[in-house]
C-alpha positions as CSV (number, residue, x, y, z in Angstrom):
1,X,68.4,105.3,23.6
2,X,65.4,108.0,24.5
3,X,68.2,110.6,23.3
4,X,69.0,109.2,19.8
5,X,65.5,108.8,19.4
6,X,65.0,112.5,20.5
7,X,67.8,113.5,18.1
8,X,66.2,111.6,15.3
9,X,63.1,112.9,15.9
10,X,63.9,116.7,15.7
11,X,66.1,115.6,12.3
12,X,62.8,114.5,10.9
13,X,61.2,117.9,11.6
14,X,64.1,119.8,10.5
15,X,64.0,117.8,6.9
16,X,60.2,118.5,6.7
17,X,61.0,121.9,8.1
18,X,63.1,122.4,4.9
19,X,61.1,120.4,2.7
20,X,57.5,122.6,3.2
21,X,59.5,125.7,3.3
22,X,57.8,128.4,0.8
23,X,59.7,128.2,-3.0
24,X,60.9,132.8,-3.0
25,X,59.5,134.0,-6.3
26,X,60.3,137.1,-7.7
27,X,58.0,138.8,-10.2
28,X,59.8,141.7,-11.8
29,X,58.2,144.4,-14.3
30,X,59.2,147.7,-15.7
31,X,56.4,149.9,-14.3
32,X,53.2,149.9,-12.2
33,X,51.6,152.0,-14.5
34,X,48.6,150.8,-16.0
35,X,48.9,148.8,-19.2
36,X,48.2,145.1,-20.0
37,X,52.2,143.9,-19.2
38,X,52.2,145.6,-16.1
39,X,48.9,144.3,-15.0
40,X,49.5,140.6,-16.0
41,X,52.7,140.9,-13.7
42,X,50.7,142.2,-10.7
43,X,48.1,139.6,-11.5
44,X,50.6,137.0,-11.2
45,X,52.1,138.1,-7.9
46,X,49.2,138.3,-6.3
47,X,47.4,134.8,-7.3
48,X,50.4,133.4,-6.5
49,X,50.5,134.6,-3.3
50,X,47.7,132.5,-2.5
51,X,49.3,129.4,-3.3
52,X,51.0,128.4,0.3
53,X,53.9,126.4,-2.0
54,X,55.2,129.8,-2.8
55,X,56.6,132.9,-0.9
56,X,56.1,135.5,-3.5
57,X,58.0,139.1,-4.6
58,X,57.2,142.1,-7.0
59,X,60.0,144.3,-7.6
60,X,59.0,147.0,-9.5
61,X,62.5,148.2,-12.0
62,X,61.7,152.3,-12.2
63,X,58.3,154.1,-12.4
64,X,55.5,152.9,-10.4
65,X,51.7,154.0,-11.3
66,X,48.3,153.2,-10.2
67,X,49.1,149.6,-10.2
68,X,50.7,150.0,-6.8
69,X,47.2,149.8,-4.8
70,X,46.4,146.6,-6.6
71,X,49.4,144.6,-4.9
72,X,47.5,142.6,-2.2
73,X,49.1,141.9,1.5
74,X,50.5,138.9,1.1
75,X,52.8,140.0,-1.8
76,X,56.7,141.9,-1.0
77,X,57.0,144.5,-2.9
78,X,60.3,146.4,-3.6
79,X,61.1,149.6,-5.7
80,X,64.5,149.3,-7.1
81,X,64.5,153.2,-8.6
82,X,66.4,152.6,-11.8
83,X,67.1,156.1,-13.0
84,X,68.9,155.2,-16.5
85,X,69.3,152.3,-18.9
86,X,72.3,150.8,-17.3
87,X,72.3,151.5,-13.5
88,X,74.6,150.6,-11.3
89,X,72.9,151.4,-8.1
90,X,69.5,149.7,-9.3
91,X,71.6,146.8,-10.8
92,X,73.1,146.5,-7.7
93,X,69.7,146.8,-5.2
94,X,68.2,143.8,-7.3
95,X,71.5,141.4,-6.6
96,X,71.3,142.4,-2.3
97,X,67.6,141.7,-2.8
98,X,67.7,138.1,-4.6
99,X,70.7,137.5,-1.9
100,X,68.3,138.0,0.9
101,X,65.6,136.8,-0.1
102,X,67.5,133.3,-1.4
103,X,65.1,133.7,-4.7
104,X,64.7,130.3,-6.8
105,X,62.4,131.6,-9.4
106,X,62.6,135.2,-11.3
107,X,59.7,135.6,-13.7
108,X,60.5,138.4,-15.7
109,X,58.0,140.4,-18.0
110,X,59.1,141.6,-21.3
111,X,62.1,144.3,-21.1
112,X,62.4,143.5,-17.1
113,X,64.5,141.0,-17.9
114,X,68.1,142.5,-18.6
115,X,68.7,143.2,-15.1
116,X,68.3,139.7,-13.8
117,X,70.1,138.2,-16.8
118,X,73.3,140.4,-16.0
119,X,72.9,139.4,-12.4
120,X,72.5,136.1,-12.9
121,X,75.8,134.6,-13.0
122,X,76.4,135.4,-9.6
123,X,73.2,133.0,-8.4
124,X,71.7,129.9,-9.4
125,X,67.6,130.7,-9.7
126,X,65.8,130.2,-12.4
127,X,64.8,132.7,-14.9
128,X,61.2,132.8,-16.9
129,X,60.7,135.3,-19.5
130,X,57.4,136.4,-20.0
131,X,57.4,137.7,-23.4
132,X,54.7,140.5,-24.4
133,X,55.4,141.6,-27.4
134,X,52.8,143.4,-29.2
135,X,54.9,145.2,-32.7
136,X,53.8,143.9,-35.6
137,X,57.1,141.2,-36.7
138,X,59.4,141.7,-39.7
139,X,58.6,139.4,-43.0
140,X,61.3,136.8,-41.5
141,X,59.9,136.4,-38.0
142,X,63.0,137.1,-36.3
143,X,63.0,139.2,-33.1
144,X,65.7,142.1,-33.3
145,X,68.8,141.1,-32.0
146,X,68.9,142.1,-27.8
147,X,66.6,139.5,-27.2
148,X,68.3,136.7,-29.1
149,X,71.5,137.9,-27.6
150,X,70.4,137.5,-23.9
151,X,67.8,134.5,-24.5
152,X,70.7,132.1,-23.4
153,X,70.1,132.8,-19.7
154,X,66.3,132.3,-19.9
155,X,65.4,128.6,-18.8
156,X,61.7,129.2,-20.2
157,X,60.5,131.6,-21.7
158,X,56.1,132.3,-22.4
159,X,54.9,134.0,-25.5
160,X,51.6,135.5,-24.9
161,X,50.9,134.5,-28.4
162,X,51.3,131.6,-31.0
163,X,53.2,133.9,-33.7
164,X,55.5,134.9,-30.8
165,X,55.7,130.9,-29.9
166,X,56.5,130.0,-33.1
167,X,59.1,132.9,-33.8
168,X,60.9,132.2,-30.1
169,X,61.5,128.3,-30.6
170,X,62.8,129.3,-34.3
171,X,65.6,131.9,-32.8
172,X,65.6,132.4,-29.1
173,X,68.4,129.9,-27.9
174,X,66.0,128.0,-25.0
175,X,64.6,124.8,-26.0
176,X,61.5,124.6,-27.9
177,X,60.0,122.4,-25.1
178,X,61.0,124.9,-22.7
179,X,58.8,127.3,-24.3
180,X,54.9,127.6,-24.2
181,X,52.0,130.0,-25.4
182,X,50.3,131.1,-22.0
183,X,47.2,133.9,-22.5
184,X,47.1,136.8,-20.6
185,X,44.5,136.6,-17.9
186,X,42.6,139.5,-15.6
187,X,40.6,139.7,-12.8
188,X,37.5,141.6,-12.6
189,X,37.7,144.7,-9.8
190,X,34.1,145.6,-8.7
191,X,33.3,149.1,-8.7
192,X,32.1,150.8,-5.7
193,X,31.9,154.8,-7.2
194,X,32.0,154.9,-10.3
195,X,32.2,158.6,-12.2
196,X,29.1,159.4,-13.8
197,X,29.3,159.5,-17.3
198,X,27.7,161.7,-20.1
199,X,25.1,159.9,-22.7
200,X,22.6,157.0,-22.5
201,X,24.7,153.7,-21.3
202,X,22.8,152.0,-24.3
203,X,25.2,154.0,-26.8
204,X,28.7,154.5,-24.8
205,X,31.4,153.2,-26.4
206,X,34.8,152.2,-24.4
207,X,38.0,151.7,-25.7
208,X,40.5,150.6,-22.7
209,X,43.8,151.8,-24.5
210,X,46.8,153.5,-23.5
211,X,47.1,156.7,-26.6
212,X,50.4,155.4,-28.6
213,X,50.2,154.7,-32.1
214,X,50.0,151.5,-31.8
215,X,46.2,151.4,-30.9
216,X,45.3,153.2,-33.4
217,X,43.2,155.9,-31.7
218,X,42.8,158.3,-34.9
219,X,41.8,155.5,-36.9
220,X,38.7,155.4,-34.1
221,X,38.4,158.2,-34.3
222,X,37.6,158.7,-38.0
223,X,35.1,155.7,-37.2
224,X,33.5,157.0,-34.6
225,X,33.0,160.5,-36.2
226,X,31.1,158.1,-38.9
227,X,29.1,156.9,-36.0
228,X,27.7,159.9,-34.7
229,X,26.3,160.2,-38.3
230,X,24.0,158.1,-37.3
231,X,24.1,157.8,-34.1
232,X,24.0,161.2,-32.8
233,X,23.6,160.6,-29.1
234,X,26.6,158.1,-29.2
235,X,30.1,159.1,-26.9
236,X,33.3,157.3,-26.8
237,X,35.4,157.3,-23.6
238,X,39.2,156.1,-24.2
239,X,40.3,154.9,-21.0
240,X,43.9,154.7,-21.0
241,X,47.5,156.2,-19.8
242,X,48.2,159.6,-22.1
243,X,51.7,160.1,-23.1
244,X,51.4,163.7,-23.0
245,X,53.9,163.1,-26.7
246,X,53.5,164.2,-30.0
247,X,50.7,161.0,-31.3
248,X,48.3,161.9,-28.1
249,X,48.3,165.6,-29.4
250,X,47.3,164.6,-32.7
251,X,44.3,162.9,-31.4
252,X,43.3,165.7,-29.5
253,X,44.1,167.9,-32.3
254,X,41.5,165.9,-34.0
255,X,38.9,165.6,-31.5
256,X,38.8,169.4,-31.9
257,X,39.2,170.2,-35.5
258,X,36.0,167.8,-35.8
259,X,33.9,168.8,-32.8
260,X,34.0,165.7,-31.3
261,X,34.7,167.5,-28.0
262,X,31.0,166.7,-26.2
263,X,31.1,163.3,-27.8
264,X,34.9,161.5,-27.8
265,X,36.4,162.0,-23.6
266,X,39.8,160.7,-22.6
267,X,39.6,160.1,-18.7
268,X,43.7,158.8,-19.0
269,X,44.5,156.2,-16.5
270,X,42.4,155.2,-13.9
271,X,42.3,152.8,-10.8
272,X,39.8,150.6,-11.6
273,X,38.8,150.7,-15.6
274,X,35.6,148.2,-14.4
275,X,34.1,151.8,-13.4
276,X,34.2,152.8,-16.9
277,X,32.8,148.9,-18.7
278,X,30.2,148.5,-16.0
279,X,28.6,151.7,-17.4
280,X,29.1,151.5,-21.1
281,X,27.4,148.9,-24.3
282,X,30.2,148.5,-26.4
283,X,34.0,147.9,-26.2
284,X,36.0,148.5,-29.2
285,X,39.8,148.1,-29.9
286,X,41.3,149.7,-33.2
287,X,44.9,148.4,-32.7
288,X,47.0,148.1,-35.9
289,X,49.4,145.5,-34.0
290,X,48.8,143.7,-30.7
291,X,50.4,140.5,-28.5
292,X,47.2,138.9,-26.5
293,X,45.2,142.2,-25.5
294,X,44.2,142.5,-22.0
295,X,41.2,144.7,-23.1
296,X,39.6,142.3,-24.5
297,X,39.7,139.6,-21.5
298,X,38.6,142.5,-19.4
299,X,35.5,143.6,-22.1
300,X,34.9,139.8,-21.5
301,X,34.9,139.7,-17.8
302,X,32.4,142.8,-18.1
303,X,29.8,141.3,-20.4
304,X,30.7,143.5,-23.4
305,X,30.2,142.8,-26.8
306,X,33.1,143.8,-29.1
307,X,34.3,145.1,-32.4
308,X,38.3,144.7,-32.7
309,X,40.5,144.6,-35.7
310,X,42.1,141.3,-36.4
311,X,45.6,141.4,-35.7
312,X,48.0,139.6,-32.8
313,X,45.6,136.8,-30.7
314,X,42.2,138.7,-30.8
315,X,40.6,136.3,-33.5
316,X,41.1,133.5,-31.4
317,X,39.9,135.1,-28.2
318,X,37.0,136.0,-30.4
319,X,36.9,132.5,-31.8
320,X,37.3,133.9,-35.3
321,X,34.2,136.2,-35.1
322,X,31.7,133.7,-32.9
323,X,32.2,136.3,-29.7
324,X,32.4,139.7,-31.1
325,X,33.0,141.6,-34.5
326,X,36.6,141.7,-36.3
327,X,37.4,144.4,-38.9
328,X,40.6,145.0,-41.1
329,X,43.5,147.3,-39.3
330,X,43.4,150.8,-40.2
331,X,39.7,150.6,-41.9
332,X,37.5,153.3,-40.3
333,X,34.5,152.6,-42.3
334,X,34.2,149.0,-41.0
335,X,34.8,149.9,-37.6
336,X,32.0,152.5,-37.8
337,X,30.1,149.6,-39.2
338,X,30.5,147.3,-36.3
339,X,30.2,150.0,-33.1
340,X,27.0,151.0,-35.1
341,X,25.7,147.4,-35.5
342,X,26.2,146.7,-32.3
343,X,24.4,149.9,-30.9
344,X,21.3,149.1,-32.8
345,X,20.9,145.9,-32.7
346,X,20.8,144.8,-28.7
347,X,19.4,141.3,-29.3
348,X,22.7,140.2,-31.3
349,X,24.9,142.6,-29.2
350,X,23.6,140.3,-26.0
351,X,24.3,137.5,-27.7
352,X,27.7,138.4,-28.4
353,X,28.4,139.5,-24.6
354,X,27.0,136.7,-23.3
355,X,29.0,134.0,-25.4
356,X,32.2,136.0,-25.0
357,X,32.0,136.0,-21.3
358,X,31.5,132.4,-21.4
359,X,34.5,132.0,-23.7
360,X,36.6,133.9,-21.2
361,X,35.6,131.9,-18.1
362,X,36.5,128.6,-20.0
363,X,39.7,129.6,-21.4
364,X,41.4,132.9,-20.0
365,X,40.5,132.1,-16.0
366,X,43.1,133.0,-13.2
367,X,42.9,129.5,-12.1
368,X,43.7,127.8,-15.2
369,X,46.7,130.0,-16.1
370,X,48.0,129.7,-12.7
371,X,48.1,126.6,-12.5
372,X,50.3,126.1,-15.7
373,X,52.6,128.5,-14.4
374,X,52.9,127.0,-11.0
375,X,53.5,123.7,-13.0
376,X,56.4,124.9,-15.1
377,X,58.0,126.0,-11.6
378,X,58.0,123.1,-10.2
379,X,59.2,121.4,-13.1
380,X,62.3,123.8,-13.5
381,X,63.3,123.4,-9.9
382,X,63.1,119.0,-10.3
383,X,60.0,119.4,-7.7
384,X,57.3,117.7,-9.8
């Protein structure tokens, strides 16, 4: 009897053994090089990290970047070297990997995605696509056609935006209640060097942006030229990855053409763009298209006031002008009008930072968004 009882008794552990066991997840991302995708997806894997219910993995597809140091301990972190679009080897590293790792969960973020969707039929975890998608939509709404083509596979899939939401549940083939609008999120990294920088603080500008046209950088430039009309004492620094292409020499071509060379800097990436909004009075985004900005969470987190042009989610993150300034796309002159308004008058300006950093604690936290997405895990593995 004291031996069945024994028996029984190491069952029970066993079964609770099983039962408490860490869920694998496995965040996946194009690149570690710094941009507002990339960062979301480290974001992720290390927040969830902290959440004992899950045992949690970044695997990186091809290029890594300065994201690489931001991956904290606790997070397993794999390179799988992809060299070209459809790669065998790479392809074939991701499959041993999810194998080893018995992976239940693969939250993919935007492109990403392909190589767990071709892999997928040879395991049975669930796949989340974490849609990003910036471009500005055709009239009809409807995505082009590789990501209607795969969307089968997803189980969920997040839109970081409501136009995205309400273009997914009208042709991705997942089920509209399988698909929700979940904001981008950041976390503020405190500076502990930061560069010095040229001007008075009270007249920096800071545009966190990689140079590609879809930001819009020339368009900031033409404002910003219109600023220092004014403003002579004013400089701009655009923080961001440069492409080292074609667009990022035309901004440089125009820096110089207009002697903007002592006013307009572009550091390119850096580790920690909190060095940069810790030392400057405005942030400013001229995008002519966006998904949900990270920027602007981050100019939030910093105490920034804003002037931004009204496309993708940044009116509602703005709360339709109550938090910050929104101009037309592609209109220098009321971009010039804003940075300068802003500038010189620093009772308004604080009154914008102070509302928009209280905006973004209520409704862009870490631990509100993490939550949701611990929630739809659960609920896609029957566990809630």
């Amino acid at each position: 009897m004291e031996e069945r009882t024994s028996k029984c008794t190491f069952l029970f552990f066993d079964i609770m053994a099983i039962l408490m066991k860490p869920i694998p997840v496995l965040v996946i991302t194009d690149s570690l090089k710094l941009g507002g995708t990339e960062s979301v997806a480290v974001n992720i894997a290390n927040d969830l990290s902290e959440d004992p219910r899950f045992e949690v993995f970044l695997v990186c597809s091809r290029a890594e970047g300065e994201l690489l140091d931001r991956i904290k301990p606790g997070v397993v972190y794999f390179n799988l070297q992809k060299k070209r679009q459809l790669d065998l080897k790479a392809i074939w590293r991701l499959h041993r990997f999810i194998k080893k790792h018995r992976i239940e969960i693969v939250h993919a973020h935007s492109t990403s995605m392909y190589f767990p969707v071709l892999i997928k039929l040879f395991h049975h975890y669930k796949l989340v696509w974490h849609d990003h998608f910036g471009l500005v939509l055709p009239p009809s709404g409807k995505r082009f056609y590789p990501y209607i083509s795969v969307s089968p596979f997803f189980d969920f899939a997040i839109a970081v935006n409501e136009q995205l939401l309400k273009s997914n549940r009208k042709y991705l083939h997942v089920k509209p209640e399988n698909q929700i609008f979940l904001p981008n999120y950041s976390v503020r990294i405190e500076s502990t060097t930061p560069p010095p920088l040229a001007g008075d603080k009270n007249s920096r500008v800071v545009c966190l942006a990689n140079i590609r046209p879809q930001k819009d950088h020339l368009n900031l430039m033409a404002a910003f030229k219109m600023v220092l009309e004014e403003i002579p004492e004013a400089t701009l620094y655009c923080v961001g990855v440069c492409a080292a292409d074609e667009y990022e020499q035309s901004v440089r071509t125009y820096v110089k053409e207009n002697a903007l060379e002592n006013h307009v800097f572009l550091t390119g990436a850096v580790a920690n763009p909190f060095d940069y909004l810790s030392q400057c009075s405005v942030g400013v985004l001229s995008s002519e298209s966006e998904g949900m900005p990270l920027s602007l969470i981050e100019y939030g987190l910093a105490s920034l006031p804003v002037v931004c042009t009204d496309v993708g989610e940044c009116a509602v993150v703005l709360a339709q002008g109550k938090n910050g300034i929104l101009v037309p796309r592609h209109d220098a002159e009321a971009l010039a009008q804003g940075i300068k308004s802003l500038i010189n008058d620093r009772q308004t300006a604080t009154q914008y930072a102070v509302s928009f950093k209280a905006f973004i604690a209520a409704h862009y936290s870490k631990e509100a968004i993490i939550e949701k997405l611990t929630t739809i895990y659960l609920k896609l593995l029957n566990k809630l």
